[in-house]
Structures are given as C-alpha cells and as structure tokens.
DRENNUKOL-591806 format. One record per residue: chain; residue in three letters; residue number from 0; x, y, z of N, C-alpha, C, O in turn. Coordinates in nm, 3 decimals, m for minus. Layout:
REM DRENNUKOL-591806
{node "A","Ala",NUM,{X,Y,Z},{X,Y,Z},{X,Y,Z},{X,Y,Z}} ...
This chain:
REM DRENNUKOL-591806
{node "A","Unk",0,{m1.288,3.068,m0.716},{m1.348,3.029,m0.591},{m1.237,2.987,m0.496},{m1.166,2.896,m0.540}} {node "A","Unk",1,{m1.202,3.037,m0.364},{m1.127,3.024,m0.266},{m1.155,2.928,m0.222},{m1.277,2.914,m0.206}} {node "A","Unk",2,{m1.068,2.818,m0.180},{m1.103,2.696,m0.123},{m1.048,2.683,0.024},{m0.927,2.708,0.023}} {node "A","Unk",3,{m1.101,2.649,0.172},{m1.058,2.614,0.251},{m1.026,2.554,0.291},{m1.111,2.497,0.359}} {node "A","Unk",4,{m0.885,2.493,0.304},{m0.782,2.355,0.311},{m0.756,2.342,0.477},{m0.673,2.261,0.517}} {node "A","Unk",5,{m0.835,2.432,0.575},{m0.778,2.414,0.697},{m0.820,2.327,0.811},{m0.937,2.333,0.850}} {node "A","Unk",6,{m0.739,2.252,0.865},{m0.783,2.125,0.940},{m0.862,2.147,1.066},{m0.812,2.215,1.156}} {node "A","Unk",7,{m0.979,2.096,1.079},{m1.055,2.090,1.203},{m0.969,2.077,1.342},{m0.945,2.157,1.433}} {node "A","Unk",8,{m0.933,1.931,1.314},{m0.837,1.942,1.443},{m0.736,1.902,1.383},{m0.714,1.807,1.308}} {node "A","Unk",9,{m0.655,2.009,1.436},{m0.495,2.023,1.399},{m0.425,1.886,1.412},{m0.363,1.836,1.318}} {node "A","Unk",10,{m0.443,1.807,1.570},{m0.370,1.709,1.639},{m0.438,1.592,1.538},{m0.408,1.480,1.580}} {node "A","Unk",11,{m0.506,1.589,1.441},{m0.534,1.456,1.376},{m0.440,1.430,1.252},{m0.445,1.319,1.198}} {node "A","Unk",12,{m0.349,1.532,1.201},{m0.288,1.521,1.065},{m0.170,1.419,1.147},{m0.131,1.318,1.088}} {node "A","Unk",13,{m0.130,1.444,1.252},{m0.021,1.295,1.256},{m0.079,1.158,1.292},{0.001,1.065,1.283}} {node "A","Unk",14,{m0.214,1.125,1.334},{m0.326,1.005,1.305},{m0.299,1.002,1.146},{m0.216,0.923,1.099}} {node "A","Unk",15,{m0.354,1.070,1.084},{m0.358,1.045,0.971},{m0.279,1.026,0.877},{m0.304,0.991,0.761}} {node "A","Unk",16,{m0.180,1.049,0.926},{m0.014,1.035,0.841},{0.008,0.924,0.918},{0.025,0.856,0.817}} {node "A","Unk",17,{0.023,0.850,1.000},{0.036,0.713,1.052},{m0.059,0.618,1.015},{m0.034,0.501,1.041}} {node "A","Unk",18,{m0.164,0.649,0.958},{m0.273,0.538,0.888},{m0.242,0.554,0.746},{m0.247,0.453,0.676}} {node "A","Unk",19,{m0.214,0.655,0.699},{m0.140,0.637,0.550},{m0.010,0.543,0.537},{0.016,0.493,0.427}} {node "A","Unk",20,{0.080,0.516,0.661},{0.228,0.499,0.596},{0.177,0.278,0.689},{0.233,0.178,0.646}} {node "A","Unk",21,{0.088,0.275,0.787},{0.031,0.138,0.777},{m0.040,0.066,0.666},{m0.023,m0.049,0.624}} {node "A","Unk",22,{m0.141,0.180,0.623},{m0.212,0.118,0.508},{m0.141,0.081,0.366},{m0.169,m0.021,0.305}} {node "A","Unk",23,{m0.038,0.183,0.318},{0.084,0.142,0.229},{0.138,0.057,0.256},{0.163,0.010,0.145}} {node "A","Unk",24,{0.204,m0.043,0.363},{0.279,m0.073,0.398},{0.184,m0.239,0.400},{0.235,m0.350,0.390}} {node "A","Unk",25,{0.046,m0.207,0.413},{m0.067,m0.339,0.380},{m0.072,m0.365,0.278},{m0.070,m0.482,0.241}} {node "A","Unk",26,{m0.081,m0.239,0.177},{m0.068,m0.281,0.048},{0.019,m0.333,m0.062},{m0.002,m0.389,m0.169}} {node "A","Unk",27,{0.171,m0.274,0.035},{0.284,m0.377,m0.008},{0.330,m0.241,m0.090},{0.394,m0.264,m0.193}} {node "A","Unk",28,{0.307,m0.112,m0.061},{0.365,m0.015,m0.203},{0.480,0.056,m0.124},{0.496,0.178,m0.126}} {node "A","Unk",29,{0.584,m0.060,m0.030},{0.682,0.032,m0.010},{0.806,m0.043,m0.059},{0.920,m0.024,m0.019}} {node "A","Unk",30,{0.764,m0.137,m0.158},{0.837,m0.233,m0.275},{1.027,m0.185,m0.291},{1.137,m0.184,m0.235}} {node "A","Unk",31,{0.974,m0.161,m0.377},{1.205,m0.137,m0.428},{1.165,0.002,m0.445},{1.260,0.061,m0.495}} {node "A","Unk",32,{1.070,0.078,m0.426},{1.094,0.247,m0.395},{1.172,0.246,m0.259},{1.277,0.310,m0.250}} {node "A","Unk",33,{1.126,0.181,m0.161},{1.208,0.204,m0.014},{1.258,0.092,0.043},{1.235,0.056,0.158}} {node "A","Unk",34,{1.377,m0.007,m0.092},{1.468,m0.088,m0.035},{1.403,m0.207,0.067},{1.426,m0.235,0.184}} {node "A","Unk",35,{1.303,m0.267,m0.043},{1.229,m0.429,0.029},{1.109,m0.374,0.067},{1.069,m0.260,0.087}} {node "A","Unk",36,{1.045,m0.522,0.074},{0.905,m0.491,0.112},{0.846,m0.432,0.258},{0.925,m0.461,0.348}} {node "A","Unk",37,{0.778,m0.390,0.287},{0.712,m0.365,0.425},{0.571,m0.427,0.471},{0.476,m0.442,0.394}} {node "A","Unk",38,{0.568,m0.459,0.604},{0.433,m0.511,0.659},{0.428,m0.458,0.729},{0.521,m0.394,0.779}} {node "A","Unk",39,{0.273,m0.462,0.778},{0.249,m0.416,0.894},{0.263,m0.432,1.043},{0.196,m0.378,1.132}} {node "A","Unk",40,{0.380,m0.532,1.054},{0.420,m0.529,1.154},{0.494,m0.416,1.256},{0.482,m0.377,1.372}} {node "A","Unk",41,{0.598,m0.381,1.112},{0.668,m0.230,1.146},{0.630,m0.089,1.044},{0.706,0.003,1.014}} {node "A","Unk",42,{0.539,m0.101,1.019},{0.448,m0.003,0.926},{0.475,0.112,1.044},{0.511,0.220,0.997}} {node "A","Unk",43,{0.465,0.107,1.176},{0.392,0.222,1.258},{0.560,0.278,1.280},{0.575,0.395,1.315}} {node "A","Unk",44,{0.650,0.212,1.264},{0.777,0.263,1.256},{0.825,0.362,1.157},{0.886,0.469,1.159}} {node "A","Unk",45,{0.767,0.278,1.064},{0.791,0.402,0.914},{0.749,0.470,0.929},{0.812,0.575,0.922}} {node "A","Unk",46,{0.616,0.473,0.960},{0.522,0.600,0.965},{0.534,0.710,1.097},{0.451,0.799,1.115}} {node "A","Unk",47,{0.649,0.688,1.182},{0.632,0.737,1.309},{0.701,0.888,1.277},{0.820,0.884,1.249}} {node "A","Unk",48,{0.651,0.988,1.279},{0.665,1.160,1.241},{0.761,1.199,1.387},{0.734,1.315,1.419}} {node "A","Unk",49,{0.840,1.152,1.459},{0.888,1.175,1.569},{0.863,1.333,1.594},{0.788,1.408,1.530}} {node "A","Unk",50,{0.940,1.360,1.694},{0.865,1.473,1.814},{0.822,1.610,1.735},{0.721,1.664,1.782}} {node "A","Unk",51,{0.887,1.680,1.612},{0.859,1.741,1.540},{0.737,1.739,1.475},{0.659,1.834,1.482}} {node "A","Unk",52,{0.716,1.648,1.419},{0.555,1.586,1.369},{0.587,1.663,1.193},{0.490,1.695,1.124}} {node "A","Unk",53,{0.731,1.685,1.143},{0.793,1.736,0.995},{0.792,1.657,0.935},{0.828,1.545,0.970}} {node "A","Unk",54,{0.753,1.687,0.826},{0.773,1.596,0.698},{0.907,1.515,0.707},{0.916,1.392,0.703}} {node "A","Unk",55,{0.990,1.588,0.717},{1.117,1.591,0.711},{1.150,1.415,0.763},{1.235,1.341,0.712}} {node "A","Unk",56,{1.085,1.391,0.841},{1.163,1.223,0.876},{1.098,1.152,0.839},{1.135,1.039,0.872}} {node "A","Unk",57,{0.935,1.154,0.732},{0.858,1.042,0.737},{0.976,1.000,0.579},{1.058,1.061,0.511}} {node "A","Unk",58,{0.917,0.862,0.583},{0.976,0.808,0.434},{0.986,0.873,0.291},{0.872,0.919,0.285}} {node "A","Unk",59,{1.040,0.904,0.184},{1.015,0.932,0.079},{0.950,0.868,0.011},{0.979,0.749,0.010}} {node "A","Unk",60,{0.850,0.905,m0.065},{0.733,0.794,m0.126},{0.698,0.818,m0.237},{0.591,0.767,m0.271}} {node "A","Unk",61,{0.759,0.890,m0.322},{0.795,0.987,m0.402},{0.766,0.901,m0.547},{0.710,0.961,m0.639}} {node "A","Unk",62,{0.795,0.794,m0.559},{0.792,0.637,m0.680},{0.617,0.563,m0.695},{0.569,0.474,m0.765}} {node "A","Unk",63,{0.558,0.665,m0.581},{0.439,0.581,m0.578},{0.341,0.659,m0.744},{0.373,0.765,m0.798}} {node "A","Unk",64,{0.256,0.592,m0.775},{0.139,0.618,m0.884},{0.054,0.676,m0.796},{0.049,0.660,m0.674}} {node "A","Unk",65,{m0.042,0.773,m0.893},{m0.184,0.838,m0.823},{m0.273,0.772,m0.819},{m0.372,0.831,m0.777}} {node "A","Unk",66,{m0.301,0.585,m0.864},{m0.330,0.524,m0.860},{m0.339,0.489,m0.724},{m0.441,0.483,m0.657}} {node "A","Unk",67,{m0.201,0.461,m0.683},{m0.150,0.355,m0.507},{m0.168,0.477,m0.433},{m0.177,0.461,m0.311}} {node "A","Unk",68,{m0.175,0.604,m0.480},{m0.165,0.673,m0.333},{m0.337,0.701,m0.377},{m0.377,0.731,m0.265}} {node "A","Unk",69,{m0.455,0.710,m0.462},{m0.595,0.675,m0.461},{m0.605,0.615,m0.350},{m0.638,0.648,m0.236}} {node "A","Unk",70,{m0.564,0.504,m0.410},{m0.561,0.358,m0.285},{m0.567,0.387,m0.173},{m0.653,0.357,m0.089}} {node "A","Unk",71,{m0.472,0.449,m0.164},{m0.462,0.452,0.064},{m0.548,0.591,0.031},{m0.571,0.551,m0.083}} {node "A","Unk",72,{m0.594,0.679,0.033},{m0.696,0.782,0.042},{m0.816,0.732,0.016},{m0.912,0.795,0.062}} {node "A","Unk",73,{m0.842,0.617,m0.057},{m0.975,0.593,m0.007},{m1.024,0.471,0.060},{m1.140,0.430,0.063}} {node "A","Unk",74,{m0.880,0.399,0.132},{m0.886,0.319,0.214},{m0.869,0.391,0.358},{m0.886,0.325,0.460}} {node "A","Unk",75,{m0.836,0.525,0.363},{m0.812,0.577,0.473},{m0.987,0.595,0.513},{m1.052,0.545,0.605}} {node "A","Unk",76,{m1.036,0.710,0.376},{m1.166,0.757,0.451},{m1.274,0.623,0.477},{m1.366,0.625,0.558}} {node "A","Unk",77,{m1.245,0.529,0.406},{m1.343,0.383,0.478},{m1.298,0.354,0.620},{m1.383,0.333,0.706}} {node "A","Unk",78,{m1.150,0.351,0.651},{m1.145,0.337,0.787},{m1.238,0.446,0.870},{m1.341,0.415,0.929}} {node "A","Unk",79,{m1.196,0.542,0.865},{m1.258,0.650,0.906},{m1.419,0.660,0.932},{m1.489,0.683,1.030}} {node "A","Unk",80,{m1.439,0.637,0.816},{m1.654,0.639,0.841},{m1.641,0.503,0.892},{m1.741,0.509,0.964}} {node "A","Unk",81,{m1.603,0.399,0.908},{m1.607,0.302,1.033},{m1.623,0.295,1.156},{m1.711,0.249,1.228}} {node "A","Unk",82,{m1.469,0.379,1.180},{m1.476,0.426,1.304},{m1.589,0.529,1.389},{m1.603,0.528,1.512}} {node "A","Unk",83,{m1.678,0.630,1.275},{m1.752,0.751,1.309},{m1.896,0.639,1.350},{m1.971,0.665,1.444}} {node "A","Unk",84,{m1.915,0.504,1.253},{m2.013,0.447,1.253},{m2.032,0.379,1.388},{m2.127,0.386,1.467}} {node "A","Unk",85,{m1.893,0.297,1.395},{m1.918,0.260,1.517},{m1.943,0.318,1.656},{m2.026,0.287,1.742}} {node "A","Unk",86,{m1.855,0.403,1.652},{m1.875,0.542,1.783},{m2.004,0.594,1.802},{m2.050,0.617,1.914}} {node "A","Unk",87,{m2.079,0.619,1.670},{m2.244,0.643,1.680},{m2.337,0.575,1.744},{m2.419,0.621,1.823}} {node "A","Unk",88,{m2.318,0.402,1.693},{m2.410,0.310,1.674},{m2.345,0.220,1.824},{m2.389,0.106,1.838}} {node "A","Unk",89,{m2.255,0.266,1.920},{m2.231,0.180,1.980},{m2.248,0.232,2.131},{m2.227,0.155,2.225}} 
C-alpha cells in the first residue's frame, strides 16, 4: 500500500520545526546531547531554520530516545487541535 507523505501546506513544515525545537527545549531534552540545558527563552533561536529553511543549520538531536521525541510529537499535535479548537469556537 502506497502511502502519501505530502504536506498540505508546504509553508507550515518550518512552524512546525520551530514548535518541535521550543517544545524540546520545555522539556529540558537538549541536556549534555547539545552542551547544557535549554529553555524556552532561547528555544526559538535553536530552532530558527534561517533563510534556507535546510536541515542543515537546525541542531543535531541525534542522542534523543523515541520516547522524548514521542513526547514532542504528541505535544505538538495537542498544541495544534488547540489552536484548530480555538479558531472554530471563537
């Protein structure tokens, strides 16, 4: 069975790669993989994909468990149906 992996809107995968590298960065999983802890103060720094929008400059995250990266994937899609809820209901 062929599966279709292709994004609705293109312009949301760097939203969404910037709510992944904040929400890690809440959860504290950028530990002694990336040299001290991180908050979310400068989370949006780490996470910032500059003008390219390439893999190539976000952090290596490479030390994390499928556990911690669970974590932010299903802390992402709760943000997400939040946001859809409120936009509906408001």
């Amino acid at each position: 069975m062929a599966r279709n992996n292709r994004t609705v809107v293109p312009e949301s995968r760097t939203m969404i790669k910037q709510m992944q590298y904040e929400i890690a960065a809440e959860f504290g999983l950028y530990g002694s993989g990336y040299g001290g802890g991180a908050d979310t103060e400068f989370a949006s720094e780490l996470g910032s994909l500059g003008s390219s929008g390439r893999m190539g400059s976000s952090p290596y995250l490479g030390h994390l468990t499928s556990r911690d990266n669970g974590s932010v994937g299903g802390e992402i899609t709760k943000r997400l149906v939040k946001q859809a809820e409120q936009s509906l209901f408001s």
